[in-house]
N, C-alpha and C positions, 0 to 999 in steps of 0.2 A: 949495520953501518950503511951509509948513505951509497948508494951503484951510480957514481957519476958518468961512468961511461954509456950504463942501460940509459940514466938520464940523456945523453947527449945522443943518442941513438934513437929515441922516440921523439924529439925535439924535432930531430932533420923530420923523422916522419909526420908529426903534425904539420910543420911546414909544407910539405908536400901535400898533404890531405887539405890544407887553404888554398892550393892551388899556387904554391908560390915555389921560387927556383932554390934548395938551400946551399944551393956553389952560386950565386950573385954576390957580389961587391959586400952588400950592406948584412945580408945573410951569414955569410961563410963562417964566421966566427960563435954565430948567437948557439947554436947548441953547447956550446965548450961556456961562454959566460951562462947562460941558464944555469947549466950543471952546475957551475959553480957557486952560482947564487943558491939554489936549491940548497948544497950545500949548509951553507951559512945562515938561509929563515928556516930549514928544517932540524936544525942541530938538534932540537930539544927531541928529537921524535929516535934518536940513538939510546936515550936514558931514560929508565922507569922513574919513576915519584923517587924511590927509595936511594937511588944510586942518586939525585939530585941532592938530595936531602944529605948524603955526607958527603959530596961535594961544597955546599955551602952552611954546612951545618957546625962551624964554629961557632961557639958560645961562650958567653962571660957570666960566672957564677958568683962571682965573689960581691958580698953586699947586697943580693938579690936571693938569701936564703931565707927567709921573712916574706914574701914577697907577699902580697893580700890582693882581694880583687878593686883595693883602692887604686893598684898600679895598672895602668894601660898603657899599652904601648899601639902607637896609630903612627903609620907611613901614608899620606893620602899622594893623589896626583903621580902616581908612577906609570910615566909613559912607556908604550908599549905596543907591538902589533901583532896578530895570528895571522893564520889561513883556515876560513872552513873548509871541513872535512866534506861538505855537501856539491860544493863546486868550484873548489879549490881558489875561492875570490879573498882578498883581502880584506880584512875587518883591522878598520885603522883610527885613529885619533881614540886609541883606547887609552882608561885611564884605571887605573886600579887603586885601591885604599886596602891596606891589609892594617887588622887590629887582633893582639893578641894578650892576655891577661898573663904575666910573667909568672912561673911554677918553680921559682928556686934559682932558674936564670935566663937572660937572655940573648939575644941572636944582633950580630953586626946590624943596623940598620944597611948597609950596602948590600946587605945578602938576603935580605928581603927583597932588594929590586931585581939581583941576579935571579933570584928564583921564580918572579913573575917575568923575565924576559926568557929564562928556559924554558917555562913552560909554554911560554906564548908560541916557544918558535917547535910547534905540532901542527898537523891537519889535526882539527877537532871543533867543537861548537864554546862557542861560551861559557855557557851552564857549564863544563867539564874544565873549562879552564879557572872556575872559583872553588873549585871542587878542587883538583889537584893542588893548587895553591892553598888551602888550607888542609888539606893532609899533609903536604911536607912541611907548612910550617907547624902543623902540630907534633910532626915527628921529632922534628930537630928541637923544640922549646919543651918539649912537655906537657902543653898546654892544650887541654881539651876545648879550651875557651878562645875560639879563633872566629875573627868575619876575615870574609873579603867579598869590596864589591867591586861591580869593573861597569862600565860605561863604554860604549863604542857605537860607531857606526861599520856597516855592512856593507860592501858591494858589489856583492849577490841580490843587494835590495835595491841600492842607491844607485847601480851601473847600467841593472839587467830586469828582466823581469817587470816589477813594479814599478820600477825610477822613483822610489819617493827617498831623497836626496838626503831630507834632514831629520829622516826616521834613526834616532837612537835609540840600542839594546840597554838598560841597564838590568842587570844579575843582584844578586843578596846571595852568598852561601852565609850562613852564620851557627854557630857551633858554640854547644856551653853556656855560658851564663851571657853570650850575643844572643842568643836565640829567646831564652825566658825574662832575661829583665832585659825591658824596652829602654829605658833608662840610661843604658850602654850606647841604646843603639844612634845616639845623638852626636856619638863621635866617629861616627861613620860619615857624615852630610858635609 
């Protein structure tokens, strides 16, 4: 579980290591909202894939026992943000498309979005976050046959470093019959 107090306790000290007062006016409070923020964009990082995955892993089977790889199911434009895990900058105006070939039954579209904002909310890189999101959705559908892409901007790239502002990441994890027929992969775009 998340140590808000360790948080609010190295908070004051980075303060102090910037050279600034953390008992000032405008100061006094910010380790106690960070912690608490922390909180809140790192929730996902309390829970493995697995314990996500029966969190939101209600499913509806009835009429989807048949199911063929005629049925696809695509959530596109599901907004979202992280934090890398490299220097803990904000990678924002992300967007995710999750597609998965239904195996008997399928999953709330709602909890497709919750499972791309849990995972979001980790320190990690990209690549990890198309990965995660299609293991737990292939845990919770059945389905070997999962994409997810995600799109986003960086800024670890766009703030620091490089500055080039309108450099966007796009990822492809794809899984199953996303990966061998191309033909699929047209409802990803």
């Amino acid at each position: 579980m998340i140590d808000k107090k360790a948080i609010e306790e190295h908070i004051r000290g980075i303060l102090k290591a910037l050279g600034d007062d953390p008992d000032r006016e405008g100061l006094k409070e910010t380790p106690e909202r960070v912690a608490k923020m922390y909180e809140e964009v790192f929730e996902g990082m309390n829970y493995t894939n697995h314990e996500i995955a029966e969190m939101f892993g209600k499913t509806f089977e009835d009429g989807f026992e048949k199911s063929t790889s005629d049925s696809i199911v695509v959530v596109k434009d599901i907004d979202f943000f992280s934090y890398c895990e490299h220097h803990m900058a904000l990678m924002y105006d992300m967007k995710a498309t999750v597609a998965y070939i239904p195996k008997g039954k399928v999953v709330g579209l709602s909890k497709i979005a919750r499972v791309v904002d849990m995972v979001g909310r980790r320190l990690q890189l990209q690549e990890k976050i198309g990965m995660d999101i299609a293991d737990i959705i292939s845990e919770i559908t059945g389905s070997p046959d999962v994409a997810v892409t995600i799109e986003g901007y960086h800024s670890c790239m766009t703030a620091r470093g490089i500055k080039k502002n309108h450099s966007k990441t796009f990822t492809y994890e794809m899984r199953g019959q996303f990966k061998t027929d191309k033909s699929l992969q047209m409802y990803l775009k």
